[in-house]
N, C-alpha and C positions, 0 to 999 in steps of 0.2 A: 597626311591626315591620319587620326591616332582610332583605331576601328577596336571596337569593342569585341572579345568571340562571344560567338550564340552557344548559348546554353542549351548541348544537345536535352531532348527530355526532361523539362526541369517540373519536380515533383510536388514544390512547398512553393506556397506567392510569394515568397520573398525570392525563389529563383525563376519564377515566372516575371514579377516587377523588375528582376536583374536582366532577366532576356528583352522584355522589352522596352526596357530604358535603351539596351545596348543598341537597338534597333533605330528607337528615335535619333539618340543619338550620332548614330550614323548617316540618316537621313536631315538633319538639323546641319552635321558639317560638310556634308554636299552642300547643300544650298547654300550656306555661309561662305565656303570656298568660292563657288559659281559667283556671287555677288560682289565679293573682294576681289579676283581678277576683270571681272566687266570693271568693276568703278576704276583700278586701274591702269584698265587698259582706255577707257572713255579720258580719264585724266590725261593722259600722254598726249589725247587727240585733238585735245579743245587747245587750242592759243590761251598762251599763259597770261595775257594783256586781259582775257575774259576771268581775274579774279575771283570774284564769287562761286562764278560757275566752277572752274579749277580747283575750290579751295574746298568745297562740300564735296566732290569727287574723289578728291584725295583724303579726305575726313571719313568717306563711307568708307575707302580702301583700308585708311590703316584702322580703324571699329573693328571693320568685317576680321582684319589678321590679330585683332587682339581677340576677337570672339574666338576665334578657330583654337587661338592656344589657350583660353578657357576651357575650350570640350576638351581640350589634348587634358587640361587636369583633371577632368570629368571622368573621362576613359580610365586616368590612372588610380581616382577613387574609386571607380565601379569595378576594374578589373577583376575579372572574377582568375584568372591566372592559368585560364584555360587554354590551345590552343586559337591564333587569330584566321577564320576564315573570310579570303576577300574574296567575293563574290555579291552579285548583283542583288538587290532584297527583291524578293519573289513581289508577285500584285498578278491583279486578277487576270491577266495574262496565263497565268502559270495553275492557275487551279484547273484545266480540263487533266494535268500531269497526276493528280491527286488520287486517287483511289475509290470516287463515290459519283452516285448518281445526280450529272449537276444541271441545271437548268439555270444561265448567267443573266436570260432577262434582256438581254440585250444591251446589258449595264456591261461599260468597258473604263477601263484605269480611268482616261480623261476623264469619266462623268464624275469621280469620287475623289481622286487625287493621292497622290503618293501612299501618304499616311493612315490614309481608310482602308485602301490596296491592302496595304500590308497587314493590317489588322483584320483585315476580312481573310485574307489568303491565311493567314496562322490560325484564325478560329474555326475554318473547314480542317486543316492541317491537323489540328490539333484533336479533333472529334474522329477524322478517318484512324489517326495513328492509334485511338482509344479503342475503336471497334477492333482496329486489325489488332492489335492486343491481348483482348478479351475474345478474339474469336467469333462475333459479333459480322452479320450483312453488316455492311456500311449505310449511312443516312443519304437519303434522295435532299439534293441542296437546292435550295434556290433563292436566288437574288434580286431582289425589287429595289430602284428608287421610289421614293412615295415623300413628300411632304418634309423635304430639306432631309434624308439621312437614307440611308442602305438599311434596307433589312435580309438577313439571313436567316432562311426558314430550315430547320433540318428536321426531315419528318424519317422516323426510325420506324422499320416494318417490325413484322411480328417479332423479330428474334429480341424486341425491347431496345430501350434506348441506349445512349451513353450515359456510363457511370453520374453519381453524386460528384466523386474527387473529380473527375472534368467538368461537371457546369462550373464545380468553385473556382478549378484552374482555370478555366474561362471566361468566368466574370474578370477573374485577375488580367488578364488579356485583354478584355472590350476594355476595360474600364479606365486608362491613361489617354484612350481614345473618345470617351466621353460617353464608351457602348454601355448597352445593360442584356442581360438573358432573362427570355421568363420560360422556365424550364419546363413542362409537365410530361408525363411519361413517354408520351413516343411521338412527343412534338415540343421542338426546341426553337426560338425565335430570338435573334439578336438582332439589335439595334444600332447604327452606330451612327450621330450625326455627321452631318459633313461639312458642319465650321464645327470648331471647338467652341 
């Protein structure tokens, strides 16, 4: 599998859209791989006399290995030429590690699914890294399902919110995910559904 590296710090949307395409991307060729060895491992398993059944099995197999070396060309368009870090993609699992006051709601990975994870865990990510930055208390977070999508509240104390350049970098971040921000001074709310 051809893994894209993460763009440490990326400061303009066009290296935000490149971190995380690199992201999807890598979550799209898990799944892709996962499904092309079930089909053919199911394939090997069914008696070859059940044709039909055999013959879709081993059709989803070789789809799935043609898709896989589509993203391997995808990687090699996107490549941003950086070092590759392989490593697990973080999800809301990994936000109590963060550096802010979070309240999770009782919302866990399974309620949201891989790709909301990770978009939610990079748009906390992304606002602690801005505070600690600027020197800035960090935002008290919190996480609600409510009406088919995840909402992410960050409510900034007195020392004021995060920057203008992070709600934009972070629109740039919800927004491959289907999220939106509606930003006002020292209350920040994203959105993210949970189908696309």
């Amino acid at each position: 599998m051809t893994r894209l590296p993460r763009v440490s710090g990326p400061t303009t949307p066009i290296a935000e859209r490149l971190a995380t395409a690199a992201e999807l991307q890598d979550l799209l060729a898990h799944r892709i791989a996962v499904i092309a060895v079930q089909a053919a491992a199911a394939a090997q398993s069914v008696d070859p006399r059940q044709a039909p059944l055999h013959g879709s099995l081993s059709s989803i197999a070789t789809l799935s290995a043609d898709a896989m070396a589509d993203l391997r060309r995808l990687a090699r368009v996107l490549d941003l030429g950086g070092p590759v870090a392989y490593r697990p993609q973080p999800s809301l699992a990994a936000l109590p590690a963060l550096p802010v006051e979070l309240d999770l709601g009782g919302v866990a990975d399974a309620d949201v699914g891989e790709t909301v994870a990770l978009c939610a865990y990079r748009a906390v990510e992304l606002v602690a890294d801005d505070c600690r930055a600027r020197d800035v208390p960090p935002p008290a977070v919190a996480l609600r399902l409510e009406s088919g999508r995840l909402t992410l509240t960050f409510e900034f104390g007195s020392g004021g919110g995060s920057s203008e350049r992070t709600a934009a970098r972070l629109r740039e971040r919800l927004r491959p995910c289907g999220g939106v921000l509606r930003a006002a001074p020292q209350r920040w709310q994203a959105r993210l559904p949970l189908e696309a």
